[in-house]
N, C-alpha and C positions, 0 to 999 in steps of 0.2 A: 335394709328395706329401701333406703335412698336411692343405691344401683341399681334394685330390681324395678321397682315404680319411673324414674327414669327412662330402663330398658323398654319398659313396656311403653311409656308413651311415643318413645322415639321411634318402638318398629309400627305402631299405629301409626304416625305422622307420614312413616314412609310407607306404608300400607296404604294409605288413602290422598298418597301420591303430595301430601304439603312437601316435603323435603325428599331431596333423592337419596340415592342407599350410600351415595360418597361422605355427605354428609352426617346422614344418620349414623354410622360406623366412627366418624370421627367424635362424634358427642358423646359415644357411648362408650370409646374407647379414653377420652378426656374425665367421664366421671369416674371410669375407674381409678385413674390416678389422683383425683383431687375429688372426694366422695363428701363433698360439704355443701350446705345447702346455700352459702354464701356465693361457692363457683356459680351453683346455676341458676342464682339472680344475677351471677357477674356475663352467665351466657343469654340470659335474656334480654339486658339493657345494651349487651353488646346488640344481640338480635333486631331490636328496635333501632339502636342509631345505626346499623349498618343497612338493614330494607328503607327508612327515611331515605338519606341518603344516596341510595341506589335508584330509588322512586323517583327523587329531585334532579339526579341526572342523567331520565333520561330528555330525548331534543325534546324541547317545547312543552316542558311539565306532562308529558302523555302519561306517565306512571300513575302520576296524583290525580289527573282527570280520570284515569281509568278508575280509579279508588273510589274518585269523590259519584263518579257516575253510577258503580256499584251502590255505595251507600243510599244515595238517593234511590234507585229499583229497589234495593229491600226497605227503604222506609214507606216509600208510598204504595208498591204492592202488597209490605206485608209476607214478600214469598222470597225465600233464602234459594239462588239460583239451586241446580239440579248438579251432580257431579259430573255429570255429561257436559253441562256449559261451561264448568267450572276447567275442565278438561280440555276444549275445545280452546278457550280462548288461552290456556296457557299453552298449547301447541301452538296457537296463532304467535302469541309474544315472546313466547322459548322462553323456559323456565329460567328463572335469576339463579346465580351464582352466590351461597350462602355462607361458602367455605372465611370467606374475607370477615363476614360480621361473626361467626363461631369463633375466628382465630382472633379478633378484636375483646370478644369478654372473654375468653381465656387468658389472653394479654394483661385486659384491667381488672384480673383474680389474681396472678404471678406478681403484678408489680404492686397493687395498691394494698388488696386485699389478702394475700395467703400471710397468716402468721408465723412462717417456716422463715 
């Protein structure tokens, strides 16, 4: 049930364009090997410090102003951009490279976390 639920979120995410099909193939081919729900809170905490990270470098905080500039339009309009803008502006900024923060919590699942 964990591979399938998994599977299913990850070709959703690549489906509506969060993650590309490189990485979604990799996440899905990682819980086949390690089918525990521990790995993927170890790929999610990687997921979080690796988009931080990636956010903070790029020149001149533009990542986190772009973040922080989002949150402010959905707090004070109230309206979650359209997939169309959401689309638009990651064509503008070329979609980030994810592969680096998957292979970090797979990393801190093998060394810290796997019981094997």
């Amino acid at each position: 049930a964990l591979i399938a639920a998994t599977w299913i979120v990850a070709l959703a995410a690549w489906r509506w364009h969060i993650f590309g099909g490189g990485d979604v193939k990799l996440v899905m081919a990682l819980v086949l090997f390690f089918p525990d729900v521990r790995f993927l809170l170890s790929l999610l905490l990687g997921l979080i410090i690796g988009q931080t990270a990636a956010l903070c470098y790029e020149p001149g905080w533009a990542g986190l102003r772009r973040v922080a500039a989002l949150a402010c339009t959905v707090w004070t309009s109230g309206r979650i951009p359209a997939p169309e803008e959401i689309r638009a502006a990651s064509v503008a900024t070329g979609r980030g490279r994810i592969t680096f923060a998957i292979a970090l919590g797979a990393a801190l699942y093998v060394w810290v976390l796997w019981p094997g």
